[in-house]
N, C-alpha and C positions, 0 to 999 in steps of 0.2 A: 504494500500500500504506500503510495506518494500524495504528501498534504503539502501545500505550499502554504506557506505564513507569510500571506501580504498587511504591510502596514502603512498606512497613507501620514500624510503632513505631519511634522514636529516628532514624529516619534522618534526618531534619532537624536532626537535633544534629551530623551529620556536622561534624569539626574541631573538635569540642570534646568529646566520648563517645569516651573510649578513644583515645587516637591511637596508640595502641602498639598497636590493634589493627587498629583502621581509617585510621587515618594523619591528616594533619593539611589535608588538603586537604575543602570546604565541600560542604553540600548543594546549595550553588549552582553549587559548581565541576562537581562529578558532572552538575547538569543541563545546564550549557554545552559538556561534554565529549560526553554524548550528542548534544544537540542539533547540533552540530555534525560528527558522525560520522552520521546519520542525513542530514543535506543533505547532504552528500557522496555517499551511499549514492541518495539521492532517495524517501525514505522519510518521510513521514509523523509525524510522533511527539507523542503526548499525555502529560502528566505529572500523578499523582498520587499523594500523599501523605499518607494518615492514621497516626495513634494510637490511632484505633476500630476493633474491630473487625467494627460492623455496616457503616461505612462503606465499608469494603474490599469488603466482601460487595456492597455496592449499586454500587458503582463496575465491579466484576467482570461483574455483571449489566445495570449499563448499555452496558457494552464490546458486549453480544451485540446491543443495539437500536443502536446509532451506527455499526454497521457495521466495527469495530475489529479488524483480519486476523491479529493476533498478541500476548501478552501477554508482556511482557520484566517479571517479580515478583521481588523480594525482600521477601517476607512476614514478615521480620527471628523478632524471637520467637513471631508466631504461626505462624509454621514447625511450634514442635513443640506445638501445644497447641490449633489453630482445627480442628477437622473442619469447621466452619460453612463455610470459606475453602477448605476443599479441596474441599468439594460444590460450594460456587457455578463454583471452576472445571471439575471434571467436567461442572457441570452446562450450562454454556456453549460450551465443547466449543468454542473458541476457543485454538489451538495456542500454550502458555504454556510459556515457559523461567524456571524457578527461578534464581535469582541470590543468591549471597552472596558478599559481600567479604571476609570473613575464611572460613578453611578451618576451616570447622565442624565435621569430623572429628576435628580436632587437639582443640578446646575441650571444654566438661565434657560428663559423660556425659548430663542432659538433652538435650543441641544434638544427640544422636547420631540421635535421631528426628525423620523431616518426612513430615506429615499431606498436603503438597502433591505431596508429588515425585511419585508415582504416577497422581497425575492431569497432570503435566507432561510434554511431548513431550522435555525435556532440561535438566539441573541444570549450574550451572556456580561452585564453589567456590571462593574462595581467589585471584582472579585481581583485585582490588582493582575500582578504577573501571575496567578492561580488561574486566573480567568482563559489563559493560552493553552495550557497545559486539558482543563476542564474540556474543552472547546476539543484540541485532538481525541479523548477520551472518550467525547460524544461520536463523535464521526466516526471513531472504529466500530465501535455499536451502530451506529443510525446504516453505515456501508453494509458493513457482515451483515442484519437484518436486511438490507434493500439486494444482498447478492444472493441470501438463500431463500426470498421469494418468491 
């Protein structure tokens, strides 16, 4: 099984944007946290990261040709503002869990809307770098049941 872990705007600043909201731990740390729960798991895992967002879009879309069985996204603020990002995942139809590390609920009332979530098989809020981790978790369960269907 291969999951790609796409992460949109400022998550690379991770440890230094916000630690009071996103805490102080690095965009490096999040990838060696995954990376390392994913070999455990025996899973697969690709990493990418833009601040574009036609990039995202092409990254989404190359997921569908490289053979890629699951999407673990935090689309960070193009969350409430790309329909461009929520077609290309509809349109790829590649089973995508939404991810945010802050409880987006809580925050301002922009963050209340996501252009993605209804194209996503399941959103996971406010659970920190646990939230990534959770998210592969689900999809080995949500695939294995959608493969012995």
């Amino acid at each position: 099984m291969k999951i790609l872990v796409l992460n949109g705007p400022n998550i690379n600043m991770l440890g230094i944007r916000e630690p009071e909201i996103y805490g102080s731990d690095s965009y490096k740390d999040l990838l060696e946290l995954i990376a390392a729960h994913a070999q455990d798991k025996g899973v697969a895992v690709e990493f990418y990261q833009s601040n574009h967002e036609g990039s995202l879009v092409d990254e989404i879309q190359k997921a569908y040709f490289s053979g890629v069985d699951g999407i673990v996204f935090n689309p960070a603020a193009y969350t409430h503002t790309s329909v461009a990002i929520a077609d290309a995942v509809k349109g790829v139809v590649i089973p995508t869990v939404e991810v945010h590390i802050s409880e987006v609920s809580e925050r301002e009332d922009f963050r209340q809307v996501s252009y993605v979530r209804a194209a996503c098989v399941k959103t996971i809020c406010g659970h920190g770098f646990a939230g990534y981790t959770e998210a592969i978790d689900y999809l080995i369960r949500y695939i294995g049941e959608k493969n012995e269907g």
